[in-house]
C-alpha positions as CSV (number, residue, x, y, z in Angstrom):
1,X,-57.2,-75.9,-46.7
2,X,-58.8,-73.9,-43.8
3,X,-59.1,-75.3,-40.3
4,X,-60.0,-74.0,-37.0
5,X,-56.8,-74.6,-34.8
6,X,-56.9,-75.2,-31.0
7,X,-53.4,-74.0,-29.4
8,X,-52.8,-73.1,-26.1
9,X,-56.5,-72.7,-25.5
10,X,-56.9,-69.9,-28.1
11,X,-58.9,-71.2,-31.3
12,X,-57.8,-69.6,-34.8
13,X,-59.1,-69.6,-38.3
14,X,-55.9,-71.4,-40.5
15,X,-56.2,-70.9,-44.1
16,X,-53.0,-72.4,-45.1
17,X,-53.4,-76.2,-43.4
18,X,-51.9,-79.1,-45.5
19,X,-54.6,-81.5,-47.1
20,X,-54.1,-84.7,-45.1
21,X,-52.8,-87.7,-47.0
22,X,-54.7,-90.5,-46.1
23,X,-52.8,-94.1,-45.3
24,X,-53.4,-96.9,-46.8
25,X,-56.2,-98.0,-44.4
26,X,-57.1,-94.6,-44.5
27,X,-60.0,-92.6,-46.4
28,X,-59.9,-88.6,-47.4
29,X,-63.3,-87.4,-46.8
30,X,-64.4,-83.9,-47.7
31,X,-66.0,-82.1,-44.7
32,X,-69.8,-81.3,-45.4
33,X,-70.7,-79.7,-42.2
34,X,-70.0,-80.4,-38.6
35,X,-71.3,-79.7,-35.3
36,X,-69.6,-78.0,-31.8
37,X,-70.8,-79.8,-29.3
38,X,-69.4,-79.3,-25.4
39,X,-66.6,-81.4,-25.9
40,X,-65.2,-78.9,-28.4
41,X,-66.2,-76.0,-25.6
42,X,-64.2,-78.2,-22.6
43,X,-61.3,-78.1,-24.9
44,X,-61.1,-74.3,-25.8
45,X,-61.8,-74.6,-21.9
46,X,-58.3,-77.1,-21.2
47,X,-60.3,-80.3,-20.1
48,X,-57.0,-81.4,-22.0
49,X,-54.4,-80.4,-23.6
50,X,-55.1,-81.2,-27.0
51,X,-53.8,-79.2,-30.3
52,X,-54.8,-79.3,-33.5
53,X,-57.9,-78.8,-35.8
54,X,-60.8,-79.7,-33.3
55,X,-64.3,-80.9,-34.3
56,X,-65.7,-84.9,-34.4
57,X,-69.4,-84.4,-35.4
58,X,-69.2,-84.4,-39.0
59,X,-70.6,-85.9,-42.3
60,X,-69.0,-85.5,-45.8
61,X,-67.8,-87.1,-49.1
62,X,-65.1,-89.6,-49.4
63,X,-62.6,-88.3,-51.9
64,X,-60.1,-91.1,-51.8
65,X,-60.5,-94.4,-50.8
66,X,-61.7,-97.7,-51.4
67,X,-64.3,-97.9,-54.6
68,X,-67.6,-98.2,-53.0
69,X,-67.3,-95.5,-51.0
70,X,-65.6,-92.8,-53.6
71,X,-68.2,-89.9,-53.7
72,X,-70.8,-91.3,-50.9
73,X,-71.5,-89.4,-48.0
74,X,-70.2,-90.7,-44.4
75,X,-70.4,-90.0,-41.0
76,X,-67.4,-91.5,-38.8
77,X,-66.4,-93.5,-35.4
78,X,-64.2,-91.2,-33.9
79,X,-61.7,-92.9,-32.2
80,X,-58.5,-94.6,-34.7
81,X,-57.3,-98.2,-32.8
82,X,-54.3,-99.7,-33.1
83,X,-56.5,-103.3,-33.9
84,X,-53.7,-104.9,-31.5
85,X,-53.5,-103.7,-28.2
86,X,-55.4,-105.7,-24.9
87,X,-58.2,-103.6,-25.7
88,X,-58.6,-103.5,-28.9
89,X,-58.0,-107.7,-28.9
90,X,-60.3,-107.8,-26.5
91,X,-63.0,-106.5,-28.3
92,X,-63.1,-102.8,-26.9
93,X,-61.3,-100.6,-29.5
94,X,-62.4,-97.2,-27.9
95,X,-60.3,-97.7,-25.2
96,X,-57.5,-99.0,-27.4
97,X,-53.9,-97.8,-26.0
98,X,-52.6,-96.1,-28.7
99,X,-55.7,-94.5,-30.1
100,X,-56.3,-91.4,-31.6
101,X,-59.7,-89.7,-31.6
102,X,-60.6,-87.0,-34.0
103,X,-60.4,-83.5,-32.6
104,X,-59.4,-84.7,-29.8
105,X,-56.4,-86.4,-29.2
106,X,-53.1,-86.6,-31.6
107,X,-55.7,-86.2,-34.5
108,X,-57.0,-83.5,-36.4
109,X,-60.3,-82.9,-36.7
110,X,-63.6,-82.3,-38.3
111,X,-63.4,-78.4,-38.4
112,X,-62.2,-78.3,-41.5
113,X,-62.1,-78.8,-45.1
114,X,-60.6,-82.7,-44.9
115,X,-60.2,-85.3,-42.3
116,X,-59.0,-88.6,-42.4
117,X,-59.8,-91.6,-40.7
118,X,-59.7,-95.7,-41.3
119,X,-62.2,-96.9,-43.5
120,X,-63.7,-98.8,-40.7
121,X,-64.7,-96.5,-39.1
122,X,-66.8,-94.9,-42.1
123,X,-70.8,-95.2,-41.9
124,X,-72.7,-94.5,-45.2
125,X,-75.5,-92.0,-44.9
126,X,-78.8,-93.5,-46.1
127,X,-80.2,-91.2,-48.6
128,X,-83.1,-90.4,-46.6
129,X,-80.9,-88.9,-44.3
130,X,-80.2,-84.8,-44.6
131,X,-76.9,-83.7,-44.3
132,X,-78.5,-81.6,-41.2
133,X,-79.6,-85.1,-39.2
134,X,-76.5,-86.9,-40.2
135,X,-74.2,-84.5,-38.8
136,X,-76.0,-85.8,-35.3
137,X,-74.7,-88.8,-35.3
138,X,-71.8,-89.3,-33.2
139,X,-74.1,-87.9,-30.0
140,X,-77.0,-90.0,-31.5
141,X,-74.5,-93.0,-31.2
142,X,-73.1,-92.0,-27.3
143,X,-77.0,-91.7,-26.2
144,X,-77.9,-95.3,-27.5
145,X,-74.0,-95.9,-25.4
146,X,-76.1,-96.1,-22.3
147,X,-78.4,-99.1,-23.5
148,X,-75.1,-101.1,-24.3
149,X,-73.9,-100.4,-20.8
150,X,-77.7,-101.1,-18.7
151,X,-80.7,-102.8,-19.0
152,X,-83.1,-100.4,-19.4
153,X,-86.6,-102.7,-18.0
154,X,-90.5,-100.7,-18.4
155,X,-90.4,-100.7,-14.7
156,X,-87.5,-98.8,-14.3
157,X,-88.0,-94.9,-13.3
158,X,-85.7,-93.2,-15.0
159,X,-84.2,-89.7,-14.6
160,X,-82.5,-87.1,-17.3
161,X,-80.7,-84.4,-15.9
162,X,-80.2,-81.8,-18.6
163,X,-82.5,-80.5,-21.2
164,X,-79.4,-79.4,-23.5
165,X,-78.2,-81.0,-26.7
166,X,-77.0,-84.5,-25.7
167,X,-79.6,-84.5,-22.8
168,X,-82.1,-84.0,-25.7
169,X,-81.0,-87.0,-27.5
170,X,-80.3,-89.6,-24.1
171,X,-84.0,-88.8,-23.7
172,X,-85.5,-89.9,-26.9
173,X,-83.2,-92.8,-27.3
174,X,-84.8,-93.4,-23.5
175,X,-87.9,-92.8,-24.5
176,X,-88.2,-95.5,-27.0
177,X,-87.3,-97.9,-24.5
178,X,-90.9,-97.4,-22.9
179,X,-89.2,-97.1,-19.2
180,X,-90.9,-94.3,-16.8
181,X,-89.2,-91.9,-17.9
182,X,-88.7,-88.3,-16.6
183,X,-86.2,-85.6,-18.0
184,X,-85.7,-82.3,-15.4
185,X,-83.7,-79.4,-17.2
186,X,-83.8,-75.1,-16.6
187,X,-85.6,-74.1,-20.2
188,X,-89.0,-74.6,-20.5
189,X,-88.5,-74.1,-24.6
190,X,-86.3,-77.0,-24.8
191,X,-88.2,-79.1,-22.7
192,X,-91.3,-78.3,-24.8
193,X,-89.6,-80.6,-27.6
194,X,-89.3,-83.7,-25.7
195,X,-93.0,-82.5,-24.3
196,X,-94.1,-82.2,-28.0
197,X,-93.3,-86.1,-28.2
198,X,-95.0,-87.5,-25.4
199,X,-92.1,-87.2,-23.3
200,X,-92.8,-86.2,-19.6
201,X,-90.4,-83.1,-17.9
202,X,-90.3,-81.1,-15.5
203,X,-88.0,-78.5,-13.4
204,X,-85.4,-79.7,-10.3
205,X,-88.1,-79.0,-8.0
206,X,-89.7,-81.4,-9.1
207,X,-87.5,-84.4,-8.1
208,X,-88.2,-86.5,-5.3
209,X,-84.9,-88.1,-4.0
210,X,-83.9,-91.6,-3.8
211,X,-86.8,-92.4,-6.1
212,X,-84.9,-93.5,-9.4
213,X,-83.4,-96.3,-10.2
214,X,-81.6,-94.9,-12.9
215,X,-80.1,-91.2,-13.3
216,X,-78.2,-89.7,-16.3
217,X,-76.4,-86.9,-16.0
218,X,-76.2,-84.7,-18.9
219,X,-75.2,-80.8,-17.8
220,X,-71.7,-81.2,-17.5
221,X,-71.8,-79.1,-14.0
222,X,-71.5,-80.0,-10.2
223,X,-75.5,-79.0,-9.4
224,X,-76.7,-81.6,-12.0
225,X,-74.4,-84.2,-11.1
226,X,-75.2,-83.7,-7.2
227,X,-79.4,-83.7,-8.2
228,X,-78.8,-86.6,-10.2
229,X,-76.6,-88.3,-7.4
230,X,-79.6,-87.5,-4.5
231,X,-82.4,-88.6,-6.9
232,X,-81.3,-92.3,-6.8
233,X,-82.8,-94.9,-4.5
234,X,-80.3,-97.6,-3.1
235,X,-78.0,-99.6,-5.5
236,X,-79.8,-96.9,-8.0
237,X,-77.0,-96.7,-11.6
238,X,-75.7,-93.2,-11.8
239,X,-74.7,-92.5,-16.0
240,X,-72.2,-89.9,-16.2
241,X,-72.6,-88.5,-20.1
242,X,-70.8,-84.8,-19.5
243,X,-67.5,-84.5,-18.9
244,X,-65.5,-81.8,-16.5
245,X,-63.3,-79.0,-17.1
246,X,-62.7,-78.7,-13.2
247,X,-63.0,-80.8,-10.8
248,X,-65.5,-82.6,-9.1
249,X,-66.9,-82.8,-5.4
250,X,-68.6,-85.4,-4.2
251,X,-70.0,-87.5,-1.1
252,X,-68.0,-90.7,-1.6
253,X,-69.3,-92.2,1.3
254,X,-72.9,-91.9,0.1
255,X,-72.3,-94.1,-2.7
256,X,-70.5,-96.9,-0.6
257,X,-73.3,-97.0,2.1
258,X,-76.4,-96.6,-0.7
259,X,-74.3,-99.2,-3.3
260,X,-74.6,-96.8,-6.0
261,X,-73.1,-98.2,-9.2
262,X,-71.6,-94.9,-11.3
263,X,-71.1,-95.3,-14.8
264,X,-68.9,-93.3,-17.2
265,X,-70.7,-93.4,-20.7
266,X,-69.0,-91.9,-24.4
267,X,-68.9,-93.4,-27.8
268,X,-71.2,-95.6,-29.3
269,X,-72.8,-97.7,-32.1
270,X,-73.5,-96.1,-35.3
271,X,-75.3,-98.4,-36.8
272,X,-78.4,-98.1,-34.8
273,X,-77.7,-94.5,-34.8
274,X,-78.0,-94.1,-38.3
275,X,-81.1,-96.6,-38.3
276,X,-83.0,-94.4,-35.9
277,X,-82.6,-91.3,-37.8
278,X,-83.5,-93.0,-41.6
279,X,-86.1,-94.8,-39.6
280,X,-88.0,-91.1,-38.2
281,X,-87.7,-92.5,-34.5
282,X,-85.4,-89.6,-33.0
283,X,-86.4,-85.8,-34.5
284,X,-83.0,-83.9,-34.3
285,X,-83.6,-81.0,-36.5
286,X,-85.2,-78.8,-33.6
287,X,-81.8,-79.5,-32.0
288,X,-80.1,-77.0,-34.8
289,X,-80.5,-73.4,-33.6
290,X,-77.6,-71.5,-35.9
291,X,-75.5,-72.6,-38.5
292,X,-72.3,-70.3,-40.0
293,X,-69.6,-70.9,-42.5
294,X,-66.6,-72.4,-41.4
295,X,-64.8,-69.1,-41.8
296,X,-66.9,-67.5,-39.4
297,X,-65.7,-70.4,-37.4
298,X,-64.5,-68.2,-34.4
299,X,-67.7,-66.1,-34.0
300,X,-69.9,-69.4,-34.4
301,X,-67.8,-70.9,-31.0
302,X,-69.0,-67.6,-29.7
303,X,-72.8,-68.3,-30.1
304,X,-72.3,-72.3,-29.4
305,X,-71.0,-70.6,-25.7
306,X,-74.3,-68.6,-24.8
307,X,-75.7,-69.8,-22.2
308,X,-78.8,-71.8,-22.9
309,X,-77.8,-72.3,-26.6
310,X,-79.0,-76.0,-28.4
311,X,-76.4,-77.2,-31.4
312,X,-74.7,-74.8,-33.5
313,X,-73.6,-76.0,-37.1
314,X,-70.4,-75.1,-39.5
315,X,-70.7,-75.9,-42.6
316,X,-68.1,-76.0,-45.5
317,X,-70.4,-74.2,-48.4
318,X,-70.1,-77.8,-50.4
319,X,-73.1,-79.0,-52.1
């Protein structure tokens, strides 16, 4: 099968990968399309040292597996527990010991023509559901992480830093919580989306600090972690969502002597992921700015890396 490796920090088009065999727990799904999100770019980048077929956005077709799921579409958790660990017994199975997480660590990945991955962690599709809006559902699910984490209350002010593709969707999963809400990002074309829905933005400028209660930082970079960080009244919650190739800087002491509560946020439900898209309360599809085959996989990492650029798509030319 074809799959875009990640060695060494150079990505290559394989055309001559082994289809996975799927374990008993397992399922073989056929890749319909999958998304690069940043993740995928911090990789390339060395945020870790990871090799292997990358990609974890996906949906696609279960080839083998149990019976009610042979020839439905799924989307998929990404991380693999062991179901036996403390974590996993304890009822937190992304932070299982001895997981692996699709793409990302000691498993391959969505960027290909087959994955595998336990059948508990497969998600049918509803049929309302494109294969387009599907494909968002693993960032759909880590926005809605942030509501498992805090209680979001109406009188909350609220601040998203980062008009970019997760910082899209952590505002309209927000936004549905009725808060008072108020997402600050560099493009006024992006911005216009979450505008076109009633959502109110605006540029850094505009940012009073220590005003919020509650900041989210989406932009993966030092500036809109340290806007998000100064826009936070005391005991204010600071949501990290991006992670960091390089390192970060930042005023420890300030947090001690304002009691700022910081957050690291990642994976999350599905369920209510899938629900909101079949339901029409998230619109992802302006999200989608270019979509290329998978073997154009190389020049498609290209565009995802522009600056400014929203969700780039590969696709696996599979009806």
């Amino acid at each position: 099968m074809k799959g875009l490796w990640l060695e060494n920090q150079h990505l290559q088009l394989k055309t001559d990968l082994p289809i996975p065999e799927p374990s008993q727990e397992e399922a073989l799904v056929r890749v319909l399309q999958a998304g690069i999100c940043n993740t995928d770019i911090e990789l390339l980048r060395g945020y870790y040292p990871y090799q292997g077929i990358l990609g974890h956005e996906f949906v696609g077709v279960v080839e083998k597996g149990p019976s009610h799921l042979i020839n439905q579409r799924v989307v998929g958790e990404i991380n693999a527990a062991c179901g036996h660990c403390r974590f996993c017994v304890a009822g937190s199975p992304t932070h299982c010991e001895n997981r692996t997480v699709l793409g990302i660590v000691n498993r391959n990945g969505a960027f290909a023509d087959y994955l595998t991955l336990p059948i508990k962690n497969l998600h049918q599709v509803p049929n309302n559901v494109s294969n387009d809006e599907a494909t968002f559902t693993e960032p759909l699910a880590a926005a809605l992480e942030i509501q498992e984490q805090v209680k979001i209350a109406q009188n909350q002010r609220v601040l998203v830093v980062g008009d970019g593709k997760l910082g899209q969707l952590v505002a309209q999963t927000l936004a549905l919580t009725g808060t008072d809400l108020l997402v600050i990002g560099r493009h006024p074309e992006k911005l216009a989306h979450l505008a076109a829905r009633g959502i109110k933005t605006g540029l850094e400028t505009e940012v009073t600090p220590r005003s919020f209660d509650l900041a989210v930082e989406c932009t993966g970079n030092p500036q809109g972690f340290d806007l998000a960080r100064r826009s936070l009244c005391p005991r204010g919650i600071l949501v990290l969502k991006s992670t960091y190739a390089g390192k970060l800087t930042l005023d420890a002491s300030s947090l001690v002597v304002d009691e700022i509560t910081v957050i690291g946020s990642r994976c999350g439900p599905f369920a209510p992921a899938l629900a909101l898209l079949s339901n029409e309360k998230v619109d992802v599809k302006p999200l989608i700015q270019d979509s290329y085959p998978l073997e154009e996989g190389i020049k498609a990492f290209e565009t995802a890396q522009r600056r400014g650029m929203l969700k780039v798509l590969l696709t696996m030319n599979r009806s």
